[in-house]
C-alpha positions in Angstrom: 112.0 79.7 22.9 111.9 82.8 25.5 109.8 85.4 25.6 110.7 88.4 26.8 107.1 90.1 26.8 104.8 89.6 29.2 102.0 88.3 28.3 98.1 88.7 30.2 99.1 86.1 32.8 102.6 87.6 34.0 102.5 89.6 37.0 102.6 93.3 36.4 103.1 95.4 39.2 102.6 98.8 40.0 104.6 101.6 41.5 104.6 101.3 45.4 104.3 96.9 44.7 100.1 97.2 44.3 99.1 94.1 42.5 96.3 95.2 40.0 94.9 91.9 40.1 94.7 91.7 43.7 91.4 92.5 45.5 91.0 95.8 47.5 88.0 95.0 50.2 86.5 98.2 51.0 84.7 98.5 54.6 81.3 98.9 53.8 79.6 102.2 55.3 76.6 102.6 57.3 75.6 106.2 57.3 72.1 105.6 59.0 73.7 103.7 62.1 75.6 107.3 63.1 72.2 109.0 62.0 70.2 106.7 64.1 73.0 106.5 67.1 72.9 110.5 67.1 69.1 110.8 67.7 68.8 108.0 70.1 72.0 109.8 72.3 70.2 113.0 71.5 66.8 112.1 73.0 68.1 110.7 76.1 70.3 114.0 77.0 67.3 116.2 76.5 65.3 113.4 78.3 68.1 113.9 81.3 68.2 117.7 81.0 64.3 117.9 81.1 64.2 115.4 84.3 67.2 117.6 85.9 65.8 121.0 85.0 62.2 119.8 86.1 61.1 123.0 88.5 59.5 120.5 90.4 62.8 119.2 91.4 63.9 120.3 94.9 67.6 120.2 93.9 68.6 121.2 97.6 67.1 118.0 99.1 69.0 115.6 97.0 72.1 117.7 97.8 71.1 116.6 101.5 70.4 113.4 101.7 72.3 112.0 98.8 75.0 111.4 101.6 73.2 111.4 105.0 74.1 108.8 107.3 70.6 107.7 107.8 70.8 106.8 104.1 74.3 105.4 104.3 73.6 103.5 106.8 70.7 101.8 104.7 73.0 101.2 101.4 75.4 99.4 104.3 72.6 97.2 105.2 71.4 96.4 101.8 75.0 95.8 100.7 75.4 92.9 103.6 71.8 91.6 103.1 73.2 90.8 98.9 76.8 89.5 99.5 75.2 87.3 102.7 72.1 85.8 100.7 73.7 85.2 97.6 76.9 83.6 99.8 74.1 81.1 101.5 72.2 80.4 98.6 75.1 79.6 96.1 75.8 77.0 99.1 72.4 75.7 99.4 72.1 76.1 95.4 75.0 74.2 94.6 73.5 70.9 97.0 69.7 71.5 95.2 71.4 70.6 92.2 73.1 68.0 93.4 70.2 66.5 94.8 68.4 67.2 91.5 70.6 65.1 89.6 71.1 62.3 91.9 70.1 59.4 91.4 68.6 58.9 94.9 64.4 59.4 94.5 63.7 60.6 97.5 66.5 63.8 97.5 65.6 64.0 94.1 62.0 65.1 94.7 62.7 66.8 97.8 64.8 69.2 95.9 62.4 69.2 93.1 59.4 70.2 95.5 62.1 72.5 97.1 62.6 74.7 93.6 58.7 74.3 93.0 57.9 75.7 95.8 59.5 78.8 96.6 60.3 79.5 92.5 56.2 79.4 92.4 55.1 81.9 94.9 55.9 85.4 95.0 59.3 86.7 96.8 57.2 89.3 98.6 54.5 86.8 100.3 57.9 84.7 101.1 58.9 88.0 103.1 55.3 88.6 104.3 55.4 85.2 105.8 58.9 85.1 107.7 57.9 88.5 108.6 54.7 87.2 110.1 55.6 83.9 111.6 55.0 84.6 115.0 51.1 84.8 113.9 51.4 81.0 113.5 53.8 79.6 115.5 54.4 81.7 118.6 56.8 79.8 120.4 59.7 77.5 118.8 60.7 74.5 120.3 62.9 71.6 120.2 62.0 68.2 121.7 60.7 64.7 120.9 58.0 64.2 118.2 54.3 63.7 119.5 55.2 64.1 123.0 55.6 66.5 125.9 59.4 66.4 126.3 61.2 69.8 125.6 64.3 70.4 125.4 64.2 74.1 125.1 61.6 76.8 124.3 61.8 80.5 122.9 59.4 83.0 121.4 59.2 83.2 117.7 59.5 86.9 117.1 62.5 86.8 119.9 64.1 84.5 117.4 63.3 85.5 114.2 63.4 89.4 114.2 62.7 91.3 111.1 66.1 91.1 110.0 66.5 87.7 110.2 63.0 86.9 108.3 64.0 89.1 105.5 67.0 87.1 105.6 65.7 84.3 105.3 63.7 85.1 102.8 66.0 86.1 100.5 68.0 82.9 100.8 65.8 80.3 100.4 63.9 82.1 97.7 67.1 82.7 96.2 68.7 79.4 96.9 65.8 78.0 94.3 66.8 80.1 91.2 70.5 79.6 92.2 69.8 75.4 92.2 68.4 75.7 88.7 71.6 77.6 87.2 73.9 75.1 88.6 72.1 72.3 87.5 72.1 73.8 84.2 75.7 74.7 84.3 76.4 70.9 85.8 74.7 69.4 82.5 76.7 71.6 80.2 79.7 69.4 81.2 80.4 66.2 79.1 79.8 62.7 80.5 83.1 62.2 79.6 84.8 64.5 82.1 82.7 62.7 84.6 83.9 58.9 83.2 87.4 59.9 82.7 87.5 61.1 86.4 86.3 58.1 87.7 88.2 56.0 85.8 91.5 57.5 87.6 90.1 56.9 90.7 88.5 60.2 91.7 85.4 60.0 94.2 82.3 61.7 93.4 82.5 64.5 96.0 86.5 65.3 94.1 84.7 64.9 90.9 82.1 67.5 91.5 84.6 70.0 93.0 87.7 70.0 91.1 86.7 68.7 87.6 82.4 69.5 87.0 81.9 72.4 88.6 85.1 74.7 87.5 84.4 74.1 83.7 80.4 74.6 84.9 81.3 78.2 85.9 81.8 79.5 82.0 77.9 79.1 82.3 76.8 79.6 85.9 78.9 82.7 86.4 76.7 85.0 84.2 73.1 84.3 85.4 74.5 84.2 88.5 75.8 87.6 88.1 72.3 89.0 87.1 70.8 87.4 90.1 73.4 89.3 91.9 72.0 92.0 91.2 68.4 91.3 91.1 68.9 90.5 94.8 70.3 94.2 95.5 67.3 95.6 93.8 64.8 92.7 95.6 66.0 94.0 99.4 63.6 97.0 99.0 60.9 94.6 99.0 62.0 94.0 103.0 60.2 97.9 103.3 57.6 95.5 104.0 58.5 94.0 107.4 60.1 97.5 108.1 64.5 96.0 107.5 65.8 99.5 107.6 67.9 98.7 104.0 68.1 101.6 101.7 64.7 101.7 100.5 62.9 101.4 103.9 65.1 104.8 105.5 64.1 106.7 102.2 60.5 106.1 102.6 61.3 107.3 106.3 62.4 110.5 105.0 60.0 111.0 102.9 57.4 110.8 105.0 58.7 113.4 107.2 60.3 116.1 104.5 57.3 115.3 101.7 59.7 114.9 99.7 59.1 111.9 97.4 60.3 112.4 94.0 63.4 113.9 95.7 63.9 110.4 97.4 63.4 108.4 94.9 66.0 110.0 92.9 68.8 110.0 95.9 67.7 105.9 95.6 67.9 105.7 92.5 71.3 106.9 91.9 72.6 104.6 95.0 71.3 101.6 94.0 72.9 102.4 89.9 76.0 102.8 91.7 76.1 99.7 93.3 75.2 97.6 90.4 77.6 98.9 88.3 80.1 98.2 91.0 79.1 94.6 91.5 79.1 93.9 87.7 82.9 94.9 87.7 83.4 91.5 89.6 80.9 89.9 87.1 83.0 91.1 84.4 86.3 89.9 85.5 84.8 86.4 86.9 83.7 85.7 83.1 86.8 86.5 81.8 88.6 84.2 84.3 86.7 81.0 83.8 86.3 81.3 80.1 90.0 81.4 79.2 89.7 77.7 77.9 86.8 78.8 75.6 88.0 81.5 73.4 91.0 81.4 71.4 91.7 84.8 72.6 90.5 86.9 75.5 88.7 90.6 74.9 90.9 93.3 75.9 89.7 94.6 79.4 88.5 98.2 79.5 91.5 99.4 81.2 93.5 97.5 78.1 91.5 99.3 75.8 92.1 102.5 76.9 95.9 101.5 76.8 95.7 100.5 73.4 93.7 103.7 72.3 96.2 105.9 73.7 99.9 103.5 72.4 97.8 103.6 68.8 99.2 107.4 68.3 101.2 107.5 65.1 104.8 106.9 65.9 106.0 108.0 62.2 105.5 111.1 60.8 103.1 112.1 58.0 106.4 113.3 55.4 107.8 109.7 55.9 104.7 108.0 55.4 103.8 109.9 52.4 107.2 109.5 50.9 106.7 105.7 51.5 103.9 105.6 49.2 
């Protein structure tokens, strides 16, 4: 027998094909995160405006320097010191950690005394002592061991400027921290990857190069990144052994003009600028080598801003409201 009521189980449906029984989900709304975001953004603008409007300000000095040569000249310098010491250390890094995880005792320790030493003393007595290394060696030579034989001779600060200690410092403090990501990023990879390539008759050296280290990148490429930039920041600690980097010809021009606060602030707004240009690279690099991670890739800031803008309503309001 049919029934042509419905009954409490039957679908009914509502005009515009609403479900009653179906569930709505309603965002949830947090008023206090907009409160909270509004007094946090308000307190930094008046914290930017009291900093800007400070009388104490000579507005006029920054206007002049901000793009002297004398200061571009420095941010030039400080800009080749980065790319060339993180460039060298990644290198020197990258065979640390290989040495780390060999199975050979003697590189292993060697590369372990390596990261102990120069991760355990400060970066600035590094610089001090590159700086000063004329002090105890004043001549460098190359010869036999033990004996009187030379084959050539030269005077240590003759070799090792102030550039080149500063340099040097950088890098093989740098090369430390760098050996300890990689190894890290190395040990994220699965055994497997290493078995499976051997067992097609890849070498060790292939191995490492075209199989370990791309899927080690995911992890290396973001402390990496913020060494990156520590390293911009860390070449105003070559002021010390007077590398004329950005830092350095500031002090310089401060010390003539009396002009410190002034300085600091044409500095200050160099170095910000270079650090967010260098995490633009950062950005992308991520992106790149975790593609096989995520099911789907973040939109890019330019992509967002795209997407904000092709979001406008194409249909208008009268149709939509007659739809409903």
């Amino acid at each position: 027998m049919q029934h042509s009521a419905l009954t409490s189980r039957d679908p009914v449906t509502l005009a515009g094909g609403v479900d009653p029984d179906d569930i709505v989900a309603v965002p949830l709304r947090h008023p206090w995160r907009w409160v909270i975001a509004a007094v946090l953004l308000a307190g930094f603008v008046s914290l930017a405006v009291s900093l800007w409007g400070n009388p104490n300000v000579h507005h006029p000095t920054i206007n002049e320097f901000i793009f002297s040569p004398r200061i571009l000249s420095g941010v030039v310098l400080t800009l080749v010191l980065t790319v060339v010491a993180m460039l060298v250390s990644t290198v020197l890094g990258v065979l640390l950690a290989v040495m780390r995880l060999s199975h050979n005792p003697v590189m292993n320790v060697l590369a372990w005394l390596y990261v102990w030493v120069f991760r355990g003393t400060p970066l600035l007595i590094q610089i001090v002592f590159w700086g000063y290394l004329g002090l105890l060696y004043s001549q460098i030579s190359l010869g036999i061991p033990f004996t009187d034989f030379t084959v050539f001779s030269v005077d240590t600060n003759t070799l090792i400027p102030a550039l080149t200690a500063g340099l040097l410092a950088l890098t093989l403090n740098q090369a430390a921290y760098s050996a300890e990501i990689v190894r890290a990023g190395m040990l994220s990879v699965d055994e497997g990857q290493h078995e499976a390539a051997y067992s097609v008759g890849m070498s060790p050296l292939f191995t490492l190069f075209k199989v370990v280290l791309p899927q080690a990148m995911r992890v290396i490429i973001p402390p990496m990144g913020n060494e990156t930039i520590s390293m911009l920041k860390n070449t105003s600690l070559l002021s010390v052994i007077a590398v004329l980097e950005l830092y350095t010809v500031a002090t310089q021009i401060s010390s003539q003009s009396l002009r410190q606060v002034e300085m600091l602030v044409v500095v200050s707004c160099w170095y910000l600028f270079l650090t967010s240009v260098l995490s633009i690279p950062q950005y992308y690099l991520e992106r790149h080598f975790g593609r096989g991670n995520a099911r789907s890739l973040p939109l890019t800031p330019i992509q967002r801003i795209r997407a904000a803008v092709r979001r406008a309503p194409s249909t208008p309001v009268s149709e939509r409201s007659d739809a409903r």
